[in-house]
C-alpha positions as CSV (number, residue, x, y, z in Angstrom):
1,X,-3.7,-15.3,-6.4
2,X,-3.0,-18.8,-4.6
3,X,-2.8,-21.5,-6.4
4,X,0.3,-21.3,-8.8
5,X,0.0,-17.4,-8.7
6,X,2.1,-17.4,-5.7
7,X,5.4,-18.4,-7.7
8,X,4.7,-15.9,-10.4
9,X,4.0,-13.5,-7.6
10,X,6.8,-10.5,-7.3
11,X,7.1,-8.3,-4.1
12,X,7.4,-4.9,-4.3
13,X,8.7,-2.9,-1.6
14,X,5.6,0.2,-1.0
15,X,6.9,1.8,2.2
16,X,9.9,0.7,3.8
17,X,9.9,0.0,7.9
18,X,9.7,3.4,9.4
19,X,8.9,5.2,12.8
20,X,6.4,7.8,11.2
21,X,5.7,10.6,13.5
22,X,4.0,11.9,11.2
23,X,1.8,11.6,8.1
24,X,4.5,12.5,6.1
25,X,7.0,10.2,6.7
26,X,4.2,7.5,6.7
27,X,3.8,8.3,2.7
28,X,5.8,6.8,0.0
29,X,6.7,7.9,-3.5
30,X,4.7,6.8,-6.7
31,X,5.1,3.2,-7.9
32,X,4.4,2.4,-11.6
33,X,2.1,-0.9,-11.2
34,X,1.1,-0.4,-15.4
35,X,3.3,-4.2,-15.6
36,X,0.8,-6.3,-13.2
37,X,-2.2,-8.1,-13.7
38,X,-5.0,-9.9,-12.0
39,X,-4.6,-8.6,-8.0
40,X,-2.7,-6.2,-6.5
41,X,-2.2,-7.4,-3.0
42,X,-1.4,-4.7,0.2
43,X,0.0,-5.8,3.0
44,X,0.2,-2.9,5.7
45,X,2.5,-4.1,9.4
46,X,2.3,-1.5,11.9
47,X,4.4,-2.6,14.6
48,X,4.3,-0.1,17.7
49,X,2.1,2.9,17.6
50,X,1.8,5.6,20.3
51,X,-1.9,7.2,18.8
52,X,-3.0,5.7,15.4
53,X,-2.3,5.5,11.5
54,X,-5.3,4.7,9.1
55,X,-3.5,3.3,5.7
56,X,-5.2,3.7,2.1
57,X,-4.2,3.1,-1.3
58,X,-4.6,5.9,-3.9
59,X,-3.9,5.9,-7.7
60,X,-3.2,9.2,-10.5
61,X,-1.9,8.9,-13.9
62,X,1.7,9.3,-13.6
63,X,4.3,9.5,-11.0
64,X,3.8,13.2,-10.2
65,X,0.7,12.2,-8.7
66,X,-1.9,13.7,-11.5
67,X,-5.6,13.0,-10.4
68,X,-4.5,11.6,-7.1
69,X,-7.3,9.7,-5.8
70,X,-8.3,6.7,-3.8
71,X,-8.7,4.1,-5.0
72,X,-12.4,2.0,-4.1
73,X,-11.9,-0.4,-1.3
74,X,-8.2,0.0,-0.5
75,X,-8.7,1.4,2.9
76,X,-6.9,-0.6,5.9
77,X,-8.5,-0.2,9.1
78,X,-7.5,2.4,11.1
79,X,-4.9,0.8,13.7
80,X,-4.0,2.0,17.6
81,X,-2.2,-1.2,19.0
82,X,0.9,-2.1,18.6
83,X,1.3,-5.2,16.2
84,X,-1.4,-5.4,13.3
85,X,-1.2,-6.8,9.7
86,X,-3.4,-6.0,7.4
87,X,-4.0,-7.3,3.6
88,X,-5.9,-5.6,1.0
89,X,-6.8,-7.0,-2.7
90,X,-7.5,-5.0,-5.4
91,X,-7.9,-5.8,-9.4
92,X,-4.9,-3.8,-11.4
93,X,-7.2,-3.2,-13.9
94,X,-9.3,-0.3,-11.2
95,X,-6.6,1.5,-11.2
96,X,-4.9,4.6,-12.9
97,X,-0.8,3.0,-13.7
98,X,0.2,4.6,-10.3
99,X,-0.3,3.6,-6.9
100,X,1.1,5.3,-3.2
101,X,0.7,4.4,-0.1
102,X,-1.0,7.0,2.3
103,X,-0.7,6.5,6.1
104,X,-2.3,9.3,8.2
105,X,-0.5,9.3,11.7
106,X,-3.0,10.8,14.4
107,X,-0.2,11.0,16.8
108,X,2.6,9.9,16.4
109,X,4.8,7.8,16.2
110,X,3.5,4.5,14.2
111,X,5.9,1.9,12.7
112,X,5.1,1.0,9.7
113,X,5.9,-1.0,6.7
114,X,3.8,-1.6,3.2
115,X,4.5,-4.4,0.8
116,X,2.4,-5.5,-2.5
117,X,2.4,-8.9,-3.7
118,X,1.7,-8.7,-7.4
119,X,2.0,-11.0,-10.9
120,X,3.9,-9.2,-13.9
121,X,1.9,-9.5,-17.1
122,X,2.5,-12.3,-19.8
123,X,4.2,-10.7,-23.1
């Protein structure tokens, strides 16, 4: 996505910062990513954590969630010190027009945060 992809990039807001004590709150809602091509870029920031969160990416059909699953490769590595980012690429075209963010919180809490960077598609 360097190159001149980084100009046409947009960022999408996933998970905004939060002190998740538990999986939960470490979750966020359905985002429609049908509109992107090429990568979808994650970029997970844990800030303090008391235990440990381990992050994935899952897709379903629609924004209820239908066929939730996850999605091939989009797992951050679990994390139990304070202060990790984390980046994880995956094609738009593997997966199902919906995309959430999952964070499982061991113990809690965990700061977190999840952005995508992403480029619209060319009409």
């Amino acid at each position: 996505m360097l190159n001149n992809e980084g100009q046409a990039a947009s960022v999408v807001k996933i998970l905004d910062p939060v002190s998740a004590a538990n999986t939960a709150a470490a979750t966020s809602g359905w985002i429609d990513v049908r509109d992107y091509e090429g990568d979808l870029v994650f970029i997970q920031q844990i800030g303090a954590v008391t235990g440990s969160i381990a992050g994935k990416i899952q897709d379903a059909t629609d924004g209820s969630g239908t066929g939730v699953a996850d999605v091939t490769g989009a797992t951050f590595t679990s994390v139990s010190s304070a202060n990790s980012t984390q980046k994880i690429a995956v094609a738009a075209g593997s997966v199902r027009g919906w995309i959430r963010y999952l964070g499982t919180v061991t113990t809690g809490p965990a700061i977190t945060a999840v952005s995508m960077l992403a480029r619209p598609k060319i009409v």
